[in-house]
C-alpha positions as CSV (number, residue, x, y, z in Angstrom):
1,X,38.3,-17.7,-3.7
2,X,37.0,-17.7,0.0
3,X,39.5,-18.9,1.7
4,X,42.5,-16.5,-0.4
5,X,39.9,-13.1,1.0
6,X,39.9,-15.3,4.7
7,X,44.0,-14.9,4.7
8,X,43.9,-11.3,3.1
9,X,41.5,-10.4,6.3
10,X,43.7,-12.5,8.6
11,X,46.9,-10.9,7.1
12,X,45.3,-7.2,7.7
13,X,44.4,-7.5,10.6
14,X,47.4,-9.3,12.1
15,X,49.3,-6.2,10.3
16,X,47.1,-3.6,11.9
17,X,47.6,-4.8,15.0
18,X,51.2,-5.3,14.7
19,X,51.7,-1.4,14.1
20,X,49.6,-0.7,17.0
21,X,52.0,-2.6,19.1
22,X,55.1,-0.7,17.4
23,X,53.4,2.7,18.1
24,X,52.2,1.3,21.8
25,X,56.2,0.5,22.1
26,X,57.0,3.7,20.6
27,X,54.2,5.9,22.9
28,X,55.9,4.1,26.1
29,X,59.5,4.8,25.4
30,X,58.7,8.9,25.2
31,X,55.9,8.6,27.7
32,X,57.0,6.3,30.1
33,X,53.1,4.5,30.1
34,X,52.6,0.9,29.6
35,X,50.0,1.1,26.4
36,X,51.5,-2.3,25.2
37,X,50.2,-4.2,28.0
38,X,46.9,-2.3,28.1
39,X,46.8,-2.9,24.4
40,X,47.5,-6.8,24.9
41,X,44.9,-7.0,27.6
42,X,42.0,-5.3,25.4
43,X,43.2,-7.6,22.1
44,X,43.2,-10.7,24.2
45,X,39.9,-10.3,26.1
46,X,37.4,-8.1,25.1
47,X,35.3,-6.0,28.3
48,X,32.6,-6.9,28.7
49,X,29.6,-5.0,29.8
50,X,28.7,-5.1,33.4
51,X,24.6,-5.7,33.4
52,X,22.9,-7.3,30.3
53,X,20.5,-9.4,31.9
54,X,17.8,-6.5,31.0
55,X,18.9,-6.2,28.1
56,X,19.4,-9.7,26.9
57,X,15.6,-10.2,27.9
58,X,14.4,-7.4,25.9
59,X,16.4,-8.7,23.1
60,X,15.2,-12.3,23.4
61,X,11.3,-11.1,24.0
62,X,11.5,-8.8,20.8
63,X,12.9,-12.1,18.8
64,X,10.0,-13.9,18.1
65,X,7.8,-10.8,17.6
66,X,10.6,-9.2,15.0
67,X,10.5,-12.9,13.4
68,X,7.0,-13.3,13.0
69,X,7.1,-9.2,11.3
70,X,9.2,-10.5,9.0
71,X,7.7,-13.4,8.1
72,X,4.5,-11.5,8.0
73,X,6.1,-8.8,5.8
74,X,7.4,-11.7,3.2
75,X,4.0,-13.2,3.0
76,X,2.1,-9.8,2.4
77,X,4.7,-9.4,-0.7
78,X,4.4,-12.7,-1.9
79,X,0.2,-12.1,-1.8
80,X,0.9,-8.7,-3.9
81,X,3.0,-10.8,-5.8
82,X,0.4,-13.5,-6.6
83,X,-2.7,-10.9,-6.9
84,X,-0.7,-8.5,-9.8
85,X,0.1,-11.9,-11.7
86,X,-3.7,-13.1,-11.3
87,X,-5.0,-10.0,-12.1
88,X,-2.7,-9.4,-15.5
89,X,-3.3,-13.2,-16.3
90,X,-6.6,-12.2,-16.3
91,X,-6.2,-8.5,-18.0
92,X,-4.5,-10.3,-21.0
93,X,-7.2,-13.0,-21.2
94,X,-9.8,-10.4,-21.2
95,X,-8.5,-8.5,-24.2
96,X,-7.5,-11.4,-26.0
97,X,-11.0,-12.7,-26.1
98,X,-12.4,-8.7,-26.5
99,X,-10.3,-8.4,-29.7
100,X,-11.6,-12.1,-30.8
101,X,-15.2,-11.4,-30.3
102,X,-14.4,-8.4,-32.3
103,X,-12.8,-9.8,-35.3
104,X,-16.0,-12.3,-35.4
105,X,-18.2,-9.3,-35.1
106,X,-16.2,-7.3,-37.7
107,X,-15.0,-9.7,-40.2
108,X,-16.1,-13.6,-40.0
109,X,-19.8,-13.2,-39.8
110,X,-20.3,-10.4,-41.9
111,X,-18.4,-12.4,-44.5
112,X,-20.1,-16.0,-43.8
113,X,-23.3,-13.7,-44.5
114,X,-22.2,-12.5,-47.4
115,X,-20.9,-16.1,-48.9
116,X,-23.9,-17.6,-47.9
117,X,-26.0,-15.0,-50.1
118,X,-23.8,-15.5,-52.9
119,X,-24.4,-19.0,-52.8
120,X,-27.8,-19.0,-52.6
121,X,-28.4,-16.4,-55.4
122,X,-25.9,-18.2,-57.5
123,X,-28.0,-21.5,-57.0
124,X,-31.1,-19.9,-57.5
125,X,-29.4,-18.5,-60.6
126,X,-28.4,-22.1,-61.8
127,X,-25.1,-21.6,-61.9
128,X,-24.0,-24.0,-59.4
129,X,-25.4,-27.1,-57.6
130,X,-27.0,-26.9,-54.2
131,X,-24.3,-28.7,-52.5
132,X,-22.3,-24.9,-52.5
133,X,-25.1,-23.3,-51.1
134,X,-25.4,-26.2,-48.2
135,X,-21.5,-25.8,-47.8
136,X,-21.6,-22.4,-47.5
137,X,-24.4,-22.6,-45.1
138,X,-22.6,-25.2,-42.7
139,X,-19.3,-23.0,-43.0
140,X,-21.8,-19.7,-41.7
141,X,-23.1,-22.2,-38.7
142,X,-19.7,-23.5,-37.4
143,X,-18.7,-19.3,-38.0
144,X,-21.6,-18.8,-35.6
145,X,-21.1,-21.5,-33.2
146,X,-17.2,-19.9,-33.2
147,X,-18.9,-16.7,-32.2
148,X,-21.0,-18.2,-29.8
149,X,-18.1,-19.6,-28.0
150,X,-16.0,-16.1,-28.3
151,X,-18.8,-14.5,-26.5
152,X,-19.1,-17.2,-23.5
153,X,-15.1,-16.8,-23.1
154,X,-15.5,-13.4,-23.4
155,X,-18.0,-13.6,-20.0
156,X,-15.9,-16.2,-18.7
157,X,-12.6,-13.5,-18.5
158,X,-14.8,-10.6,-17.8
159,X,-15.4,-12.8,-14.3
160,X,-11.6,-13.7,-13.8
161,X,-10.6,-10.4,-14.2
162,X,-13.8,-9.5,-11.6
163,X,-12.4,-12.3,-9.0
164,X,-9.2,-11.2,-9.2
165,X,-9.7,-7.1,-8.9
166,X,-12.0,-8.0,-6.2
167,X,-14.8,-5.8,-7.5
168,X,-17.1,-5.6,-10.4
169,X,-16.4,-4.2,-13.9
């Protein structure tokens, strides 16, 4: 698809300048002024400007310094970039854990609790064997230990998401 936009480019412009010529042509017959030659000359070789040496030096001296801005620029945004990712990383961690800690806190122990003193009145009771009441006591442990873990995690995020705001919480 280039190169069919290259010939449409090509085409205009040959056409523009074309017309300039007929209307340089025209402009000289009524005028008597040679605008086609002019008009040649300019097309052909462009003026150039008399001094640049100045300028080409301030050019080439702001170079590197409008390079390194640049570069500088890009790595301050990819930084920003980096930092907003760590610090919702860490924002989603943190409530993650908050909400599991609270679902231990809410629901798991209190019921583990409350199984465990069923089980233990309804051995007591005689209606079932003390193998319930020790199964119902390991299943309260491991829902402690679970807990236990929540709670260090929980810590563990609440100093991500410290590190990565830069400040404590």
């Amino acid at each position: 698809m280039k190169p069919f936009i290259s010939c449409l480019v090509l085409s205009f412009s040959l056409s523009l300048t074309l017309s300039s010529m007929a209307v340089a042509e025209n402009f000289q017959s009524k005028t008597g002024h040679n605008v086609k030659q002019e008009l040649s000359s300019l097309l052909k070789t462009p003026e150039q400007p008399k001094d640049l040496s100045v300028s080409s030096n301030v050019a080439a001296d702001l170079k590197e310094p409008l390079a390194r801005k640049a570069q500088l620029e890009q790595e301050q945004a990819t930084l920003k970039n980096k930092i907003a990712l760590e610090v919702s990383k860490a924002y989603t961690s943190f409530t993650a854990n908050q909400a599991r800690v609270q679902r231990y806190e809410t629901q798991l122990l209190p019921y583990s609790v409350a199984v465990v003193d069923k089980s233990r009145r309804a051995f007591e009771a005689g209606k079932t064997n003390i193998l319930a009441a020790i199964n119902a006591q390991q299943a309260y442990m491991d829902t402690r230990l679970g807990h236990l873990q929540a709670l260090m995690d929980y810590q563990n995020t609440i100093s991500d998401l410290e590190r990565a705001v830069g400040t404590g919480l």
